[in-house]
Backbone as JSON, one array per atom type, in Angstrom:
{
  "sequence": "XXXXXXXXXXXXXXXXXXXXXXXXXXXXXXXXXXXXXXXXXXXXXXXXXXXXXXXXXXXXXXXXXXXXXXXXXXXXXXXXXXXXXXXXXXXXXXXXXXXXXXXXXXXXXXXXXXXXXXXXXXXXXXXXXXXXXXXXXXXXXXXXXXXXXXXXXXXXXXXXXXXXXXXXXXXXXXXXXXXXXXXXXXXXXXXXXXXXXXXXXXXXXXXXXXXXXXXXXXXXXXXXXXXXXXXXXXXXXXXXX",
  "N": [[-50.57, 0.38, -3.09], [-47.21, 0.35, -2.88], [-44.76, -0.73, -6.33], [-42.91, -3.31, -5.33], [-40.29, -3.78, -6.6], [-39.45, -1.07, -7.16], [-39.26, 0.04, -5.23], [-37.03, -1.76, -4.14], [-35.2, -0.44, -5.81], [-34.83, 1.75, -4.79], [-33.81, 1.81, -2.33], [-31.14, 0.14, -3.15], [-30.16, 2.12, -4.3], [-29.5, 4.03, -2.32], [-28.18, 2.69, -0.73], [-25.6, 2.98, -2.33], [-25.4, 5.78, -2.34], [-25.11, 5.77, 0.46], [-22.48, 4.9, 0.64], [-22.71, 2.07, 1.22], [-21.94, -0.44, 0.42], [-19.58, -3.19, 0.25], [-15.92, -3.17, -0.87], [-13.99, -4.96, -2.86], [-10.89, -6.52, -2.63], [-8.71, -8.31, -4.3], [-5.42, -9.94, -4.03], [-2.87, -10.63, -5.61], [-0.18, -12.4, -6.75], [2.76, -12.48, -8.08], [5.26, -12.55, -8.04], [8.31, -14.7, -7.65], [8.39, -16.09, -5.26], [7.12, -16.94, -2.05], [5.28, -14.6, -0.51], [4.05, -12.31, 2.24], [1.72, -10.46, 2.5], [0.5, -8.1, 4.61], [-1.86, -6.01, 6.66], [-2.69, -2.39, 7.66], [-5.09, -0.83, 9.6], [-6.19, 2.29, 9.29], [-6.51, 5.06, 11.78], [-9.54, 5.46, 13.13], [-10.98, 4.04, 11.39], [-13.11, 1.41, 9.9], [-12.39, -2.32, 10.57], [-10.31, -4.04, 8.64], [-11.05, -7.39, 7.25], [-8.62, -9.4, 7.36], [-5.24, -9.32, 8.97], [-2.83, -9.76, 7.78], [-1.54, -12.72, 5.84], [-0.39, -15.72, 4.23], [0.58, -15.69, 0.8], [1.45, -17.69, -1.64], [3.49, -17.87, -4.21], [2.46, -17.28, -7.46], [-0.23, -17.59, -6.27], [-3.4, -16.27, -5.53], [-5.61, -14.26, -3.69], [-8.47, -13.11, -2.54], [-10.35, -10.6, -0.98], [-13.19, -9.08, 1.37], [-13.63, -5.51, 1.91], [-14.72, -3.39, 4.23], [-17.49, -1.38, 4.13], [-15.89, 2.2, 3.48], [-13.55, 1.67, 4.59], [-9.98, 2.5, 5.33], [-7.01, 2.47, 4.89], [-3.01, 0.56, 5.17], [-1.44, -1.36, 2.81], [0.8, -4.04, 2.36], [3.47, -6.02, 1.37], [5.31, -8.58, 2.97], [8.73, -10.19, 2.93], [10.91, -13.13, 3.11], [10.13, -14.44, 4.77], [10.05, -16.48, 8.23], [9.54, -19.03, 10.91], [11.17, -19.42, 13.62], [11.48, -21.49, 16.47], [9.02, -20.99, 17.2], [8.53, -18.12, 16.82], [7.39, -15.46, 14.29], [9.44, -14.28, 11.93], [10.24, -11.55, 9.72], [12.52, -10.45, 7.0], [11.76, -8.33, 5.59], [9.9, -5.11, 6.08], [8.45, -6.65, 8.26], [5.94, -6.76, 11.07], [6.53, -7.17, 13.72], [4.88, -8.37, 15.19], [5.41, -11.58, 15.79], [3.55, -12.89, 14.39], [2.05, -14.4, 11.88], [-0.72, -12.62, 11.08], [-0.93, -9.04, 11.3], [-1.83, -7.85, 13.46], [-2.79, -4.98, 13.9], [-0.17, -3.61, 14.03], [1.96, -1.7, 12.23], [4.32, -1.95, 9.09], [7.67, -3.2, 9.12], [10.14, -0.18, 8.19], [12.14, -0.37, 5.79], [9.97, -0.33, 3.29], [7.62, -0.92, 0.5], [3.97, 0.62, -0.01], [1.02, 0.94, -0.53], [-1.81, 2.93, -0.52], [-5.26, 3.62, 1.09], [-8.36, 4.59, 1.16], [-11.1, 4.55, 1.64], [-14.82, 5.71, -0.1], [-14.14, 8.01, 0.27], [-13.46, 11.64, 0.63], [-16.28, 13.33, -1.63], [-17.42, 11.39, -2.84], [-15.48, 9.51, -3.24], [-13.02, 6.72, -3.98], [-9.55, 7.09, -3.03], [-6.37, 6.51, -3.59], [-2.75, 5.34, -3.06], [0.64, 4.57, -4.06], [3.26, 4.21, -1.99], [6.92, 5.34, -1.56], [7.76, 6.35, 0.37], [8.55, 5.58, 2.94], [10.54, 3.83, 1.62], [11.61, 1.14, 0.05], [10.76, -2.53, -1.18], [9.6, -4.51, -2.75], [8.14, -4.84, -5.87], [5.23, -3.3, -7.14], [1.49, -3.23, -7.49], [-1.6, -1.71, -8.27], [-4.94, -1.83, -9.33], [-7.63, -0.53, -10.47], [-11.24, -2.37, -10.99], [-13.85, -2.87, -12.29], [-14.97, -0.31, -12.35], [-15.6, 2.25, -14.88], [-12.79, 4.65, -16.38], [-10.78, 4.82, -14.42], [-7.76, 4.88, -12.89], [-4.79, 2.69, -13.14], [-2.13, 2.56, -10.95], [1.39, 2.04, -10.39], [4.25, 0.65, -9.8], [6.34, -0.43, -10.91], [9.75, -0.98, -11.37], [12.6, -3.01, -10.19], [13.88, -1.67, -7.83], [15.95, -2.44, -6.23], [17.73, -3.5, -7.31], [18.81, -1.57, -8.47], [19.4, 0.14, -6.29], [20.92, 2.97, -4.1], [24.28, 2.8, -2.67], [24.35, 3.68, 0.2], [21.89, 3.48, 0.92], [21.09, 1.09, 1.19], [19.4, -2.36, 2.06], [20.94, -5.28, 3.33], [21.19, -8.85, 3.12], [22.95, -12.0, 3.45], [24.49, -10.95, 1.31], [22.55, -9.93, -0.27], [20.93, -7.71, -2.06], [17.79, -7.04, -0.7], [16.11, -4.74, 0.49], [15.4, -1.58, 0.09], [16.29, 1.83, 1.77], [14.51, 4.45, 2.26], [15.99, 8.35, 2.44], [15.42, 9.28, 4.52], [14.72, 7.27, 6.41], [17.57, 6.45, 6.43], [19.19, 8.46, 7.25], [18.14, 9.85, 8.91], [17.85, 12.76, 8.99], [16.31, 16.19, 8.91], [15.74, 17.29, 6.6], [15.54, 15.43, 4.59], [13.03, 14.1, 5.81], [11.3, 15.8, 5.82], [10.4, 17.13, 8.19], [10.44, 19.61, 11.53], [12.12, 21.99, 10.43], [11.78, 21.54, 7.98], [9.31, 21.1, 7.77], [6.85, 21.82, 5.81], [5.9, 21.99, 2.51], [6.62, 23.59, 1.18], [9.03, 24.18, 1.78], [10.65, 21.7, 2.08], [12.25, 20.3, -0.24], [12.22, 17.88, -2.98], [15.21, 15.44, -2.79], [17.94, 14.36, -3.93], [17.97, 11.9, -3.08], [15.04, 11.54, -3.22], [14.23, 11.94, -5.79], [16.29, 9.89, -7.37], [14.48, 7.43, -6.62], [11.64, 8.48, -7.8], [12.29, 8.65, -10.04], [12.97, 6.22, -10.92], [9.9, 4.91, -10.2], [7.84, 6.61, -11.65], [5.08, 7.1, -10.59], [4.39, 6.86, -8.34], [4.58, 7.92, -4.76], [7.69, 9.52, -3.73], [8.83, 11.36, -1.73], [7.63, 13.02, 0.88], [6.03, 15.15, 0.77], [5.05, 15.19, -2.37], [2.77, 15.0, -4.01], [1.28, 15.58, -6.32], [1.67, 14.05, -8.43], [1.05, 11.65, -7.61], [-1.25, 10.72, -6.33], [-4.55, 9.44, -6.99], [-7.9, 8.68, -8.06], [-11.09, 7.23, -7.4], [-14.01, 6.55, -8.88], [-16.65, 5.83, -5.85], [-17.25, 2.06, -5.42], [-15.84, 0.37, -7.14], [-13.27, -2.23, -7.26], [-10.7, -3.63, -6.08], [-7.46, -4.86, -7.37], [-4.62, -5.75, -6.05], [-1.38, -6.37, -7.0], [1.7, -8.18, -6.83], [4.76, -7.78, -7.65], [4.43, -6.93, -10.45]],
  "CA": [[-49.39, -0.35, -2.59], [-45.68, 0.77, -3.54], [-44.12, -1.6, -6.25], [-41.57, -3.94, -4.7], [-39.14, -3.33, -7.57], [-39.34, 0.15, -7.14], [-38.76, 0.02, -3.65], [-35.63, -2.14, -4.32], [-34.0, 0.02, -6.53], [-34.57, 2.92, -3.89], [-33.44, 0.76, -1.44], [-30.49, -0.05, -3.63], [-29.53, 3.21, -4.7], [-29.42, 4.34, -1.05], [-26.9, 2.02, -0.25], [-24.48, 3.71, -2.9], [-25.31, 7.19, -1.72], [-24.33, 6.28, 1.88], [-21.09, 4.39, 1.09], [-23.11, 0.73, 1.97], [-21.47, -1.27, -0.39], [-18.5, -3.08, 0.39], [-15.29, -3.27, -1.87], [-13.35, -6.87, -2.91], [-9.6, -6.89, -2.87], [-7.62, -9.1, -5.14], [-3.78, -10.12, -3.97], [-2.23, -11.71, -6.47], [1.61, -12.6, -5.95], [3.66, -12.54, -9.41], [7.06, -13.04, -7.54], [8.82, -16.12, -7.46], [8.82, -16.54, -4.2], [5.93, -16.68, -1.32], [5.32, -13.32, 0.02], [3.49, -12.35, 3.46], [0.95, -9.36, 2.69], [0.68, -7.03, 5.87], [-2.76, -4.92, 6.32], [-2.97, -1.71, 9.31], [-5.89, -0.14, 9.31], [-5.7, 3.93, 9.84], [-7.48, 4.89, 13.3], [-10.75, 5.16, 13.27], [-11.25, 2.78, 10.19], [-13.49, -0.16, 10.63], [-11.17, -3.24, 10.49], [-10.37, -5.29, 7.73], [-11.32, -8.69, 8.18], [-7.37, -9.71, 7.93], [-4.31, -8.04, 9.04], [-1.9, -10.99, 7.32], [-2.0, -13.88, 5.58], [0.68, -16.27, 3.44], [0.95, -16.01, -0.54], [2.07, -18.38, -2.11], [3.94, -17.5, -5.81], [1.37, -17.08, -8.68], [-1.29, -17.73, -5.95], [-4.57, -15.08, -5.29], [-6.06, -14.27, -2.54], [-10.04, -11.82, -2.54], [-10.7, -10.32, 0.65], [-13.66, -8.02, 1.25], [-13.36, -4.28, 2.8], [-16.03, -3.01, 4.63], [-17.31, 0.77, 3.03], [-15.13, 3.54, 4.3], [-12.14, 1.29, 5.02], [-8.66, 3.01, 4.83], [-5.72, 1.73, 5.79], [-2.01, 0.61, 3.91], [-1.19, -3.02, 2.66], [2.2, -4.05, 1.78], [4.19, -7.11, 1.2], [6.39, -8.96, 3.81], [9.66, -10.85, 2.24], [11.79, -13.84, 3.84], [9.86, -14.54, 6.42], [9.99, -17.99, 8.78], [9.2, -19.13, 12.12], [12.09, -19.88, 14.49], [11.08, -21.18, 18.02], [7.41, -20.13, 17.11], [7.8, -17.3, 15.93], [7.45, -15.21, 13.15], [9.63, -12.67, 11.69], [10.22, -11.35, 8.42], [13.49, -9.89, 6.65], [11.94, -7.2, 5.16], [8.15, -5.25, 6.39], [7.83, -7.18, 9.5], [5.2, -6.0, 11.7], [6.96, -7.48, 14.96], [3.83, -9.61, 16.14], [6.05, -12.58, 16.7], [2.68, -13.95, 13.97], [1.5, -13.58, 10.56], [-0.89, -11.21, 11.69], [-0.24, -7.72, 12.15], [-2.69, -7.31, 14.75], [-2.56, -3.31, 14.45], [0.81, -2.89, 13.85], [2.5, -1.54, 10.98], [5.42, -3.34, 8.73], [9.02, -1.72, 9.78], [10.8, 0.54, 6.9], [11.96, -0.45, 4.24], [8.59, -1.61, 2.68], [6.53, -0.13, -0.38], [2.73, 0.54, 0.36], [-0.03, 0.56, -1.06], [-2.27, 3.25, 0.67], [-6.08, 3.38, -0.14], [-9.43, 5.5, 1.15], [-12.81, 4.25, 0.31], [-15.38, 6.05, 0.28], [-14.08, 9.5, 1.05], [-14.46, 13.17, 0.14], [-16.9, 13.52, -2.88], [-17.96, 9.57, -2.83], [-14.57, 9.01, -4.18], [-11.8, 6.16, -3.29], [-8.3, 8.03, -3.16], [-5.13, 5.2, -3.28], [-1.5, 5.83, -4.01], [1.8, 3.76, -4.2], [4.44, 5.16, -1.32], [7.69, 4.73, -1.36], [8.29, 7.42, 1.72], [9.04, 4.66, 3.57], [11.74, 3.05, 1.33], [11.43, -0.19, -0.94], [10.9, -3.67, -0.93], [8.63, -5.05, -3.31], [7.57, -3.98, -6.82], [3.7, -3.5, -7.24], [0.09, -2.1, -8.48], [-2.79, -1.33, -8.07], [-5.67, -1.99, -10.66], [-9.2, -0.48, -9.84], [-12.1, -2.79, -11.77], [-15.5, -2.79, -12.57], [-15.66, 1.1, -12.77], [-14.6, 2.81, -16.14], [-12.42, 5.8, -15.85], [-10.19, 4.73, -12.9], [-6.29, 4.8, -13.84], [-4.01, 1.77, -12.8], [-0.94, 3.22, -10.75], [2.02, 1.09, -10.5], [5.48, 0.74, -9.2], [7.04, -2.32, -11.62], [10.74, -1.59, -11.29], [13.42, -3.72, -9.16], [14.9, -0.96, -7.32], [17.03, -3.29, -5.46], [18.77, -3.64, -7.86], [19.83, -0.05, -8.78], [19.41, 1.02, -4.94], [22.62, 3.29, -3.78], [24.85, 1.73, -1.3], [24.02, 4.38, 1.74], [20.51, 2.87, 1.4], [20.64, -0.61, 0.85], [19.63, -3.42, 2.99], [21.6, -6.67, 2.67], [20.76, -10.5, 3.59], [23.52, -12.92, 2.98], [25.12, -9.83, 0.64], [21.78, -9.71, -1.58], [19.79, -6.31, -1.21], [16.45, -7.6, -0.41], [15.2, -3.7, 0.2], [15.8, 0.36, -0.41], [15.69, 2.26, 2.2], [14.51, 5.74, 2.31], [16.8, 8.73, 2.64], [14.81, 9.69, 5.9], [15.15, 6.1, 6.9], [19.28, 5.97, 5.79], [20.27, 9.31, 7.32], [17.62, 10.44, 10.23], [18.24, 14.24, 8.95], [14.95, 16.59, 8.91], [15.52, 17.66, 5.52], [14.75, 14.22, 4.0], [11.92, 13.78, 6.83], [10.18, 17.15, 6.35], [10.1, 17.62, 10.14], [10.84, 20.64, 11.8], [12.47, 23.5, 9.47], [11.23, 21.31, 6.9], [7.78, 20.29, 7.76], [6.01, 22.33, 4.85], [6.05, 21.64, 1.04], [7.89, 25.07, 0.2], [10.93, 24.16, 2.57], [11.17, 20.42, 1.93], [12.0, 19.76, -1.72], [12.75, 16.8, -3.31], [16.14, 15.42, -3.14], [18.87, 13.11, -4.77], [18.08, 10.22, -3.03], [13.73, 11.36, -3.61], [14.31, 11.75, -7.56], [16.04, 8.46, -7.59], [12.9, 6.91, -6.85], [10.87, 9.36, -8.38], [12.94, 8.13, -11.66], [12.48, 4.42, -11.18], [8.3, 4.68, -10.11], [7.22, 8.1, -11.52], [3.5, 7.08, -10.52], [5.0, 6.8, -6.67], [5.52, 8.96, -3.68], [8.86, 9.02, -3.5], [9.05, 12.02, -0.37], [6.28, 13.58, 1.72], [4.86, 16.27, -0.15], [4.56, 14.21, -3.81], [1.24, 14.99, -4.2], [0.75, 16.3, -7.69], [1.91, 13.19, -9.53], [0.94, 9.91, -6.87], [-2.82, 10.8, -5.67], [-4.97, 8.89, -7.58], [-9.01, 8.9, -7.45], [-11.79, 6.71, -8.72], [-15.56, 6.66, -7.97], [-16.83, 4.67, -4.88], [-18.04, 1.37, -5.96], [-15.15, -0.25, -7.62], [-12.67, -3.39, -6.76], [-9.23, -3.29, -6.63], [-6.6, -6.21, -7.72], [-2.89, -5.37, -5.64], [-0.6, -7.42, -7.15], [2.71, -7.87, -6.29], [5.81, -7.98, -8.36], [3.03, -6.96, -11.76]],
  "C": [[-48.19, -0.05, -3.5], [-45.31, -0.52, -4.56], [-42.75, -2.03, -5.63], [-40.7, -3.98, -5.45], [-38.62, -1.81, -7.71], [-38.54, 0.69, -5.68], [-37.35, -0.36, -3.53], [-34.92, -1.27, -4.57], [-33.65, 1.33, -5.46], [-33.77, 2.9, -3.23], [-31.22, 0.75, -1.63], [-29.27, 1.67, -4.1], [-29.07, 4.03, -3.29], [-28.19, 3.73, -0.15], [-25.34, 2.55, -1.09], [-24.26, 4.91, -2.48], [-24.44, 7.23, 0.02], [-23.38, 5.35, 1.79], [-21.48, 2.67, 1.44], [-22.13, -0.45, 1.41], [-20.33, -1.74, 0.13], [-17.22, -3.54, -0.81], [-14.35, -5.04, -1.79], [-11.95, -6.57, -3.66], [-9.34, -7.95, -2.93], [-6.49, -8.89, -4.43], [-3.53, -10.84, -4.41], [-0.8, -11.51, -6.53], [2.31, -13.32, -7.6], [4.73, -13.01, -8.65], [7.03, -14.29, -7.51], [8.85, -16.39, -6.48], [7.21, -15.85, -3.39], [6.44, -15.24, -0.98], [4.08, -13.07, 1.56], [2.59, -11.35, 3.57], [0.51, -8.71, 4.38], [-0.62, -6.29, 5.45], [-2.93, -4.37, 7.96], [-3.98, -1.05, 8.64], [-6.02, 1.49, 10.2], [-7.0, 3.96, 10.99], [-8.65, 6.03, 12.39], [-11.86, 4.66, 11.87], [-11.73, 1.49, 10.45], [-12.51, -1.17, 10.0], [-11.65, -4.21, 9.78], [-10.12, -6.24, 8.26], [-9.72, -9.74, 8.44], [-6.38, -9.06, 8.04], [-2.98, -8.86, 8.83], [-2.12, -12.33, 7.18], [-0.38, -14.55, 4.4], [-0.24, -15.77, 1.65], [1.63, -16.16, -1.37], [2.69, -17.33, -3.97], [2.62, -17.95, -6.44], [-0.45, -17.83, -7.91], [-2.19, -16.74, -6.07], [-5.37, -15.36, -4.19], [-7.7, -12.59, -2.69], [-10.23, -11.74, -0.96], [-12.01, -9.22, 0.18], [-13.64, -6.86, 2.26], [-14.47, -4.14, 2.98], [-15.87, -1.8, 4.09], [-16.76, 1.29, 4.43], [-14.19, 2.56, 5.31], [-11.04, 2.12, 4.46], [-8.03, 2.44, 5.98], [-4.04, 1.58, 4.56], [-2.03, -0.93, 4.15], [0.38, -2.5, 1.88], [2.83, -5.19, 1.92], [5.78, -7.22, 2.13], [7.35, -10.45, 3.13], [10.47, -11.74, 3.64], [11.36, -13.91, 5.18], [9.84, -16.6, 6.53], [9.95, -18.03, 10.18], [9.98, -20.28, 13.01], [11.53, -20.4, 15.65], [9.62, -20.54, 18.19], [7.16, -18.79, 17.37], [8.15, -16.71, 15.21], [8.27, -14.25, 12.81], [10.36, -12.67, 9.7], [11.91, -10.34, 8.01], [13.21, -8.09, 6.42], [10.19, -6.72, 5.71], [7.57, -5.77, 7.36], [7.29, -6.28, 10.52], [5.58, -6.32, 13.06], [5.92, -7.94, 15.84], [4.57, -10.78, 17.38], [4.85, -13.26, 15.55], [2.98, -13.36, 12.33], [1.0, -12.64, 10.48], [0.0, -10.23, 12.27], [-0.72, -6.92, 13.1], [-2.85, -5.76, 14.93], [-1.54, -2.65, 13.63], [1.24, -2.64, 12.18], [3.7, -2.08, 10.12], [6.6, -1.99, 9.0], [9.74, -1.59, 8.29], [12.24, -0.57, 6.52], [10.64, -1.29, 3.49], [7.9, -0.41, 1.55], [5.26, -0.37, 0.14], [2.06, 1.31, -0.54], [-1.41, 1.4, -0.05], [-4.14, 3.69, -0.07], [-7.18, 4.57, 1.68], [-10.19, 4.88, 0.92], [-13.56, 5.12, 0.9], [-15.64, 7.45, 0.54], [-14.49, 10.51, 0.75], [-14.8, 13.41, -1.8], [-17.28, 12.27, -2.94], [-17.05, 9.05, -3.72], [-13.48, 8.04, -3.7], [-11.04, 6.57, -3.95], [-7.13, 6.39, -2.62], [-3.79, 5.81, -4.17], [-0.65, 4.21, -3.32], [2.71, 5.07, -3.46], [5.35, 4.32, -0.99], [8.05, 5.75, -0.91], [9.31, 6.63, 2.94], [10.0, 3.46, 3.34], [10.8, 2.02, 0.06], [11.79, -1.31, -0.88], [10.69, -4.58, -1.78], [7.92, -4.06, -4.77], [6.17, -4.47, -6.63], [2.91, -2.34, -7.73], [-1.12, -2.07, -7.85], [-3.87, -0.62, -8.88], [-7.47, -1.63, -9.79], [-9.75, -1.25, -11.04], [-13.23, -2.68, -11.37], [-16.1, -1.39, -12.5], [-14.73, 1.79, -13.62], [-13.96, 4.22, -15.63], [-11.17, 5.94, -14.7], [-8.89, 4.47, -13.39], [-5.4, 3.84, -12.53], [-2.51, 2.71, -12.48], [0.12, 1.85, -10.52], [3.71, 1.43, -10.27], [6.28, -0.68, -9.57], [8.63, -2.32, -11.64], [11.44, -1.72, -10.05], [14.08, -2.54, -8.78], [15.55, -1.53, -6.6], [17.9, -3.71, -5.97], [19.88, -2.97, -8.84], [19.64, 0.71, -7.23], [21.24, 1.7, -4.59], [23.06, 2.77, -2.55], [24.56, 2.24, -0.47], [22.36, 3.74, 1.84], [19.87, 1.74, 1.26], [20.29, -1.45, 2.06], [19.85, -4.6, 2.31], [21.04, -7.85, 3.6], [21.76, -11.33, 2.71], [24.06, -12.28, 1.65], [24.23, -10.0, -0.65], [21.25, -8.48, -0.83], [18.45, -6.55, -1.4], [15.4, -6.08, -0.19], [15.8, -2.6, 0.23], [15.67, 1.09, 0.31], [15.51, 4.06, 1.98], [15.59, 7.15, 2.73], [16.9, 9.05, 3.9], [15.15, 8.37, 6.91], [16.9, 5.78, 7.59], [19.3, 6.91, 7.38], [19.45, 10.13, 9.02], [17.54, 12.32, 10.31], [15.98, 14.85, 8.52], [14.82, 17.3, 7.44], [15.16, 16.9, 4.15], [13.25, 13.79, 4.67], [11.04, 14.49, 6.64], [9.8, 17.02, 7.66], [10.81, 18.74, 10.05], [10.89, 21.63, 10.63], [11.55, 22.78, 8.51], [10.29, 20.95, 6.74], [7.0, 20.82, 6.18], [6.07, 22.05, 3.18], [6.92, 22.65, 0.85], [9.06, 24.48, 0.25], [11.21, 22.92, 2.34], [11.29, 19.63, 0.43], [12.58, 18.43, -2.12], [14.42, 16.79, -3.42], [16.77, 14.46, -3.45], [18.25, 11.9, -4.5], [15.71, 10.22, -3.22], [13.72, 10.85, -4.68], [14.91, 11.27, -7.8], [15.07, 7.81, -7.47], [11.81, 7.21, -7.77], [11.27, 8.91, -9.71], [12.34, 6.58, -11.77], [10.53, 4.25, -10.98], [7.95, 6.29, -10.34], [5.57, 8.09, -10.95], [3.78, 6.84, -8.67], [5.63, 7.71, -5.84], [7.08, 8.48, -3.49], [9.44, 10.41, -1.92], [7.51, 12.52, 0.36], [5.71, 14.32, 1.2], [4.71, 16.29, -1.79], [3.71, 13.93, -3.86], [0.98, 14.84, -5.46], [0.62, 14.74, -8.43], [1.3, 11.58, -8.8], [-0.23, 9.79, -6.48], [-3.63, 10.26, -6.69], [-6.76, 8.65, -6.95], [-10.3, 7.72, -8.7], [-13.46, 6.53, -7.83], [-16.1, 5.45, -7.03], [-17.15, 3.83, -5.72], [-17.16, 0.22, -6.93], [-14.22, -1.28, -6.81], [-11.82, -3.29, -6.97], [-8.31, -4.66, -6.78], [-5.21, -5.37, -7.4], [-2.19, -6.82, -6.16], [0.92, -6.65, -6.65], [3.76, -8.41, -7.02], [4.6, -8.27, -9.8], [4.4, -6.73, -12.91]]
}
């Protein structure tokens, strides 16, 4: 007869090999002010169990991912519910709820984009600010050594240039992208510029690129924002770290 401890660990070890495990996100909310976390999950990604929820200032919030979730999270600002319903200043996913049922939060928003699970049994997560700026933040892998904390801690809203600001009551609440600002394909990499050769960073990238060097700041900002750590670890997103 097999021992039953032996069996376990087989058992056990089998569940790491195929990805079984699932991972436990931390949101913890530094800002002074509540914030509205936003989660889409990329197609054909089993679905995290929420896709928005309130947090409060210096509250926390643990969720768990199922293995081989990917998707982006990102923080929704100034939100309130007129006439029932919901909308947000900055990141709003245009539900009309908290939930984002699917949808994604609208530009200007930092994200937070993550992998589990993927090629080599490795989770892959970066910090993008392709899509502009809203919200400083991080992203802390724990409980596996080796794994490097990326992070995006300064207020660009409050060195954003005027062609890409958004205002509320003449505060700039977020940053938007140059692709965002200007609609041109040479900030977008589309068309002529789809490829890394032809689409290089520019003025309004490497502003960003200055304020979060650990952050996409255009589309093909690979080298410096890709970040990798072995399945099996937990991540803590905070927000305003």
């Amino acid at each position: 007869m097999a021992n039953p401890s032996l069996l376990f660990a087989i058992f056990f070890a089998a569940l790491l090999v195929q990805g079984g495990l699932s991972t436990t996100f931390t949101f913890k909310n530094n800002c002074a002010q509540t914030i509205w976390p936003g989660i889409q999950d990329n197609a054909n990604s089993p679905a995290f169990p929420q896709t928005g929820f309130t947090l409060a200032a210096s509250a926390s919030n643990s969720i768990t991912a199922p293995a081989h979730w990917s998707g982006r999270i990102w923080g929704r600002t100034g939100c309130s519910t007129n006439a029932g319903t919901f909308t947000c200043q900055t990141g709003d996913c245009g539900t009309g709820q908290v939930a984002c049922n699917g949808h994604g939060g609208n530009p200007p928003a930092s994200l937070l984009e993550f992998t589990l699970n993927g090629s080599n049994g490795k989770d892959t997560y970066d910090i993008s600010l392709v899509d502009g700026f809203n919200l400083p933040v991080s992203i802390t892998p724990q409980g596996v050594s080796g794994c490097q904390t990326t992070s995006c801690s300064a207020n660009i809203n409050a060195q954003c240039p005027t062609q890409l600001q958004v205002t509320e009551s003449g505060t700039v609440v977020a940053c938007k992208s140059a692709c965002d600002a200007f609609h041109q394909p040479q900030y977008c990499c589309t068309g002529a510029y789809s490829s890394p050769k032809a689409c290089q960073p520019s003025s309004y990238s490497k502003f960003f690129k200055t304020e979060c060097p650990q952050a996409y700041s255009y589309a093909h900002d690979d080298t410096s924002s890709t970040f990798a750590c072995p399945t099996g670890a937990n991540y803590l997103v905070t927000f305003c770290p």
